[in-house]
C-alpha positions as CSV (number, residue, x, y, z in Angstrom):
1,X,70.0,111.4,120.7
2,X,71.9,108.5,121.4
3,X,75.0,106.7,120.5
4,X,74.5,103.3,121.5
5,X,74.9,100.3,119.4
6,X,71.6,98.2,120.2
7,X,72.5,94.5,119.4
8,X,74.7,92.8,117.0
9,X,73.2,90.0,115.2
10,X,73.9,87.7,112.4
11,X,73.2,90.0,109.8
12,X,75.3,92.7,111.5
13,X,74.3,95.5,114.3
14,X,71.0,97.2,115.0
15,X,70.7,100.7,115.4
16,X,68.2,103.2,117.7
17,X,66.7,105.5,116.1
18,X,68.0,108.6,116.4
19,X,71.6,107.0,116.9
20,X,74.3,109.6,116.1
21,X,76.5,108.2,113.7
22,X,79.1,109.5,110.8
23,X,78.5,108.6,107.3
24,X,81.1,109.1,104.4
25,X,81.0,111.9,101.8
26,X,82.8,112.9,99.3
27,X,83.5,116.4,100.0
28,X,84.4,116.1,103.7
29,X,85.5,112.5,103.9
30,X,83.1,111.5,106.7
31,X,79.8,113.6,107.6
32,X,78.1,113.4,111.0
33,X,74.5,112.2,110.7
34,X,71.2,110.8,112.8
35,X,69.9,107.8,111.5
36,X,66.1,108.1,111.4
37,X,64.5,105.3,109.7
38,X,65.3,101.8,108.3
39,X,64.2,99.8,104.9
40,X,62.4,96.5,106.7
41,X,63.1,95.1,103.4
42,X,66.6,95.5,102.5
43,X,68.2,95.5,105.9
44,X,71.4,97.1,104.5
45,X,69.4,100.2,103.6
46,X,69.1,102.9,106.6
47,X,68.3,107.0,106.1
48,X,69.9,109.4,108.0
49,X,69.7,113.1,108.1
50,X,73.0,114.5,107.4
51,X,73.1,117.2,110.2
52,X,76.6,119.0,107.7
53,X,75.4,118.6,104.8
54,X,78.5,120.0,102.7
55,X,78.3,122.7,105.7
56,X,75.7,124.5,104.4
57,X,72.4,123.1,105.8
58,X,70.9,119.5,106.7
59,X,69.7,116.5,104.3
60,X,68.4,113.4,104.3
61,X,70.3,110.4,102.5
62,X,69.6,106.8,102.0
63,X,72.9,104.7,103.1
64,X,73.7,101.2,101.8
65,X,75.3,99.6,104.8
66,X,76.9,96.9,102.4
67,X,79.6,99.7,101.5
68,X,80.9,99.9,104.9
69,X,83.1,97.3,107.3
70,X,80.8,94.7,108.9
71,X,78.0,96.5,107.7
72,X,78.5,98.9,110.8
73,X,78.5,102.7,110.7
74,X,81.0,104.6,113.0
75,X,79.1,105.9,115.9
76,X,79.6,109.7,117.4
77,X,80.4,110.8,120.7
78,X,77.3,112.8,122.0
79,X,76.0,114.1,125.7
80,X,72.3,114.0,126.5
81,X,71.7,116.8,124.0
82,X,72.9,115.4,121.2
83,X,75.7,117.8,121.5
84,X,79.2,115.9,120.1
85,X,81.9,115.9,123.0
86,X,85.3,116.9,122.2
87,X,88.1,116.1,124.0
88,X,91.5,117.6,124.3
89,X,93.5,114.0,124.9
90,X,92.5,111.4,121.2
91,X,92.9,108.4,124.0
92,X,89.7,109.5,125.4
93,X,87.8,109.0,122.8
94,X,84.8,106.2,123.3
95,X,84.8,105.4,120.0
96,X,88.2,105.4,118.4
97,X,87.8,105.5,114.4
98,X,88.7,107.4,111.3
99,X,85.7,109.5,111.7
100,X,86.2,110.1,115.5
101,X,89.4,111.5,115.8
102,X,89.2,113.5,112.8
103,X,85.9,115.2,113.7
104,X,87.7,115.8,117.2
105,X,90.7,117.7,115.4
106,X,88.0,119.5,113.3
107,X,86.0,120.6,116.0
108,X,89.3,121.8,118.3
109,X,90.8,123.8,115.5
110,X,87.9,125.7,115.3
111,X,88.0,126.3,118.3
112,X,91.5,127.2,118.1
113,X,92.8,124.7,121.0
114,X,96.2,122.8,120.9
């Protein structure tokens, strides 16, 4: 898994697949997900799996990129596994976005750190 943006173009960025990014939802505000395919046709259309699906299991969701800023979905912090990195210090963060830091928070109160 991978969390690098591949190109930005006129019609906005290009994605890997497999790109770990977070997607909005309505019961936990952002949801991290793995884009895995993209609509050729309608190049605002992408589908990810949602890897929280309401934080009961994983599904997969078409995403109309039109409903986001510059047509661009937040990317996640991930190692070589695919695992997301969580830092103690918010400044550290690579990508610094809604979704970021308040995934970070998330993930370091369950894991009951300062």
């Amino acid at each position: 898994m991978s969390t690098y943006l591949v190109a930005k173009s006129l019609e906005g960025p290009s994605y890997k697949l497999s790109t770990a990014v977070f997607v909005r939802s309505d019961k936990l505000g952002w949801e991290p997900a793995e884009i895995i395919s993209f609509d050729d046709l309608n190049r605002n259309l992408i589908e990810v799996v949602l890897s929280e699906s309401s934080c009961e299991s994983w599904a997969i969701a078409t995403v109309d990129l039109s409903a986001y800023p510059n047509q661009t979905l937040p990317l996640q912090e991930v190692d070589g596994r695919g695992t997301r990195i969580i830092h103690s210090d918010l400044i550290d963060l690579q990508y610094l976005h809604e979704a970021a830091i308040l995934y970070n928070l998330k993930e370091r109160h369950e894991m009951q750190l300062p």
